[in-house]
N, C-alpha and C positions, 0 to 999 in steps of 0.2 A: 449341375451346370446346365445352364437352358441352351437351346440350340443357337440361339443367337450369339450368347458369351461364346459357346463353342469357336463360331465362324470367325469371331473376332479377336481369339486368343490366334489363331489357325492363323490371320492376316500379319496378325504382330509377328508371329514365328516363321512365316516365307520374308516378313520384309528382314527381320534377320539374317536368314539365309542369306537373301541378294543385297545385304547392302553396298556390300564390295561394288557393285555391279550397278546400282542405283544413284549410290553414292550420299547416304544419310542413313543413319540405326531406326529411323522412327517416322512415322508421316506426318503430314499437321494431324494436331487434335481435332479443326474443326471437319476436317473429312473423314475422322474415323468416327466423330460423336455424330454426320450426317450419317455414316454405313450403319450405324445401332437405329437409328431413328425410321428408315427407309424402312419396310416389313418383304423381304423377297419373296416370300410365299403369295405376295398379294401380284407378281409380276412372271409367276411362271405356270404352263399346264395343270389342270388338276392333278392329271397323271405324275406330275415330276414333286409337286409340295412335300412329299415325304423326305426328299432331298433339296429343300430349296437352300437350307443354311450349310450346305455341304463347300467347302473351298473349291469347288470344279463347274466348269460349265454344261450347261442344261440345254436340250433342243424345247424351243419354241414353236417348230413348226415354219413352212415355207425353205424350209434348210439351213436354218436362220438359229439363231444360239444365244442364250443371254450367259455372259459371259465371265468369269472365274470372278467372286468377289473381292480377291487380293489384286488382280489386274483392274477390276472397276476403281479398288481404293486407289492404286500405284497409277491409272492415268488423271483423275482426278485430285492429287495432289501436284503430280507433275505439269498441271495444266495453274496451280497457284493460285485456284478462285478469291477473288474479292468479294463481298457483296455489292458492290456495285456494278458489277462486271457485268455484260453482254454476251454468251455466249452460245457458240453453232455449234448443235454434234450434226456428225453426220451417220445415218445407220442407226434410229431408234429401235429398233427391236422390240423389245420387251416393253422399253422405256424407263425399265430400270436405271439405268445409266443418268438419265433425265432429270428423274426424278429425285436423284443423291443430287444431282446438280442444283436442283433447282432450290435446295435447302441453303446453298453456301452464295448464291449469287441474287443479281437483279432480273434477269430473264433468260433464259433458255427457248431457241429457236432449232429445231430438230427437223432434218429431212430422211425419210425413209423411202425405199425405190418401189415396196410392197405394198401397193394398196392395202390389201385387206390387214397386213400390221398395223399401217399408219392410223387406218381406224380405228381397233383396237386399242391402239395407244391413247388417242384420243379421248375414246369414252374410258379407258381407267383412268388416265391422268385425272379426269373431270369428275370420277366417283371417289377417288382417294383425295381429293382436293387439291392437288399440285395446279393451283389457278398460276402460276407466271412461267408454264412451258406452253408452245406453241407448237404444235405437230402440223406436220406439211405432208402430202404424199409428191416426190417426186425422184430426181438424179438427182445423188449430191455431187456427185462430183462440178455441178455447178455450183454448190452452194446456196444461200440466199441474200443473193446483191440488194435486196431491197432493206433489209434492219443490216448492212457492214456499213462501217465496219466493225470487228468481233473485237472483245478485249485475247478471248479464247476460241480457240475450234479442236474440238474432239472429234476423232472418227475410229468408229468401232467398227470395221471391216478394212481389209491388208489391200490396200492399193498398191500396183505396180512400179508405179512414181509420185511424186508428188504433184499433185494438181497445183497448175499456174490460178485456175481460179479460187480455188480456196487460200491462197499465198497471198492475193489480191484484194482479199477482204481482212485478213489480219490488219488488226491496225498497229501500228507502230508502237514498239513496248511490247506484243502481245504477244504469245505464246499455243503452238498448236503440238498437239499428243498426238500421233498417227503411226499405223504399223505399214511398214515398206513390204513390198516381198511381193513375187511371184506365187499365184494362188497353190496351196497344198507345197509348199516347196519353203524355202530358206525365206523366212521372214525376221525384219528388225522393229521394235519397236523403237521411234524416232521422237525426239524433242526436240520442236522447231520452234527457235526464237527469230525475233524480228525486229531487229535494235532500233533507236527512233530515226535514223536514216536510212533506214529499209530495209538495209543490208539483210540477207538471212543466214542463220549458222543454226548447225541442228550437231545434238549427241546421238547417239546410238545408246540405247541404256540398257536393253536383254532381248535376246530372242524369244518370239513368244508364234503363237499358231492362233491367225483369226480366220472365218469366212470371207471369203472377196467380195472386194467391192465391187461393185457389180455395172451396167449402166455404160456411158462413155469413157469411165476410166479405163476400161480393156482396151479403148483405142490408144496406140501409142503415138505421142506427138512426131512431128518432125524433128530428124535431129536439129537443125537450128535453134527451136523453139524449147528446147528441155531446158529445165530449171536448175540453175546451180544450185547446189548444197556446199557446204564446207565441212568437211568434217574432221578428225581425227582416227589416224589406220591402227593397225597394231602395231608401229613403229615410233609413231608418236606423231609425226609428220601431221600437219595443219595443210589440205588439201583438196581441191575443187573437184568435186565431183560431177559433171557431166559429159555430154558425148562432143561438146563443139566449145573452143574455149576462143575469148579474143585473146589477140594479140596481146593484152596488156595482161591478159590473167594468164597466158604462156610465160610471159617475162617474169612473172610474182612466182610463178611455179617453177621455173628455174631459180629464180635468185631464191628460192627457201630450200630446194633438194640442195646447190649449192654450198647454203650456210647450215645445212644437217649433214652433210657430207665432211665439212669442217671441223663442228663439233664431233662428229663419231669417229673424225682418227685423232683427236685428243682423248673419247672414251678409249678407247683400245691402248693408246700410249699409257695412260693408266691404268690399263688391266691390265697390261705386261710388264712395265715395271714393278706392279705389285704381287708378280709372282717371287718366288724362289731361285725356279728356272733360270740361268745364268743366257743361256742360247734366249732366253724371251725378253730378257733385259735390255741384252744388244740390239735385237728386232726393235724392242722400243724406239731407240736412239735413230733406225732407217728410218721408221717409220716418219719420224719427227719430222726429217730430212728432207723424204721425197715429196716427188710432184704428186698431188692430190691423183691424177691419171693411174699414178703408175701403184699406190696404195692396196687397190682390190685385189691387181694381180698376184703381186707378192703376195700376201697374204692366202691366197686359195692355194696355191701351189706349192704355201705349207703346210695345207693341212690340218688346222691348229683348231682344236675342238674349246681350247679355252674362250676362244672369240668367234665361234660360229656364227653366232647369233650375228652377229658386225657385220661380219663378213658378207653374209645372204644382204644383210640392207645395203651394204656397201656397193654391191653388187648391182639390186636392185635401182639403185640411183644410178651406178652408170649408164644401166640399160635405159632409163627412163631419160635422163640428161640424152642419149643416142635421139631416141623416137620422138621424143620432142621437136629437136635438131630435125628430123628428118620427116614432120607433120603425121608420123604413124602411133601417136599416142590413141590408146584407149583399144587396141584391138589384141584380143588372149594370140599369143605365139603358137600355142597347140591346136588351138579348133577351130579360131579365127572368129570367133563371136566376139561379141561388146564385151568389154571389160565394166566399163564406167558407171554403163547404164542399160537398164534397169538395176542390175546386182549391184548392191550400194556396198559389199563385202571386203573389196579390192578397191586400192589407189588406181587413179584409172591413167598414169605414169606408170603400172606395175606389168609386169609380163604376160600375166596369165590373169585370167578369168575366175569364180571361186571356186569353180569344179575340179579349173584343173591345177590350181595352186592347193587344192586340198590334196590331190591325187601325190602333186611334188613337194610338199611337206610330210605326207604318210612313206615315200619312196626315199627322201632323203633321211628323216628320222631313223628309217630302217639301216642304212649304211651310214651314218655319224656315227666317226670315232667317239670314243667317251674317255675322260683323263684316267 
């Protein structure tokens, strides 16, 4: 087996692993038959060729990394190239990245913050013949307003939030792949869609570790000025994530914790009735009964390991339905830092921050009853 089937047996078998988590068994074929075609060994150190078809990321130099060939496949499918597409990475590196790109689409527009990379990139791209990428030496986190708007935008290094300009150049329909996170620390890879009235809504698809992004994205905007996201938490809950919400996205955010709060003590009425339990049967019938208010409490104050899980969100939305009420959403209860934002981890209606909702997930785990 040559090194290259190697790496590409190796892609097939991590997309396996994470399909739960990606949410498809297989990527498109035209970006794995790009990954065979691209030569990595032409895109990395002399010193490192011996490992260029290795599944793991490689330093390039400037502190700078070209990065795991299952994550180049998995953002490059997730990004859905056309070949007629227009598309901005941000963070060429190697220009590996670029160069798979530039195989599936119409043009590739690439900015790098490191001079002497962007040159380099430059002159391989133009020796290996990838003529429809365009290499720029500058900050992406502005992006390049002059060729937006993008059908796509890839960025290959973990920004803190998401940049208002590069959201700005998506165009409508279009689809940006970006890793969230605080540098060296909890990062998400994110899939931003841009519906054709601009709306933006993004998945969360795995946690992954990039180099940061560098530039004025370490400056943090104003809270007024932070970009909504919508996403989905571990509860299920469809939810706005930023640090300043309007009025009208307070009210959507109540009337949906509201109608999840409805639905989960109909879940519980049938997880109690379908126990054995004769005392959980009856509880069903309260529960039916009572005022949505008075649900949580009962319920904690029995104790009942068969509905924990309910119970904590049940919870959880009281407290959020309070702070709303009383303009104190988005701030952790224990430490008192941002909930919302930056950390895209936590509902930012939720109590705690992700540090320390880990901390009271590991403390309660340890003291839950078990049936």
């Amino acid at each position: 087996m040559t090194r290259l089937s190697r790496m590409m047996r190796e892609i097939e078998e991590e997309v396996t692993v994470t399909r739960h988590l990606i949410g498809k068994d297989t990527l498109n074929p035209r970006v794995l038959d790009a990954m065979r075609k691209v030569p990595r060994d032409r895109f990395v150190p002399s010193e490192s060729k011996a490992y260029a078809y290795e599944n793991g990321p490689l330093p390039i130099g400037y502190g700078q990394t070209i990065s795991q060939p299952y994550i180049v496949a998995l953002m490059t499918d997730l990004l859905d190239p056309e070949p007629d597409d227009i598309v901005l990475e941000i963070g060429t590196g190697s220009c590996y990245q670029a160069a798979v790109l530039s195989l599936l689409v119409k043009r590739v527009y690439t900015v790098e913050i490191i001079a002497e990379l962007a040159e380099q990139a430059k002159e391989r791209l133009m020796r290996l013949g990838y003529a429809n990428v365009e290499v720029r030496a500058g900050d992406g986190y502005h992006g390049w307003p002059e060729h937006a708007p993008y059908d796509g935008i890839i960025v290959t290094a973990a920004a803190p939030y998401l940049p208002k300009a590069l959201l700005d150049q998506l165009r409508p329909g279009g689809r940006m792949v970006i890793p969230i996170g605080l540098p060296y620390r909890h990062q998400e890879l994110m899939l931003v869609e841009k519906d054709k009235q601009g709306q933006i809504e993004t998945r969360s698809i795995l946690d992954v570790a990039f180099v940061p992004l560098t530039g004025d994205s370490m400056i943090e905007p104003e809270r007024e000025s932070v970009t909504r996201i919508d996403r989905t938490n571990e509860y299920g809950w469809r939810t706005t994530m930023t640090a300043k919400l309007s009025d009208a996205q307070i009210n959507e955010l109540k009337l949906a914790l509201k109608s999840r709060y409805r639905d989960l003590r109909e879940e519980i009425r049938q997880e109690l009735l379908s126990s054995d339990n004769e005392q959980y049967i009856d509880l069903a019938g309260q529960v039916h009964d009572m005022e949505e208010e008075s649900v949580a409490d009962l319920l904690v104050d029995l104790n009942l390991a068969i509905i924990d899980r309910h119970i904590r969100e049940l919870q959880a939305i009281d407290a959020a339905l309070l702070r709303i009420a009383n303009n104190e959403y988005g701030i952790c209860i224990e430490c008192e830092g941002e909930i919302g934002y930056p950390r895209l981890k936590v509902n930012p209606a939720a109590l705690r921050c992700h540090d320390c909702q880990e901390r009271y997930e590991h403390t309660h785990a340890a003291t839950s009853p078990s049936l």
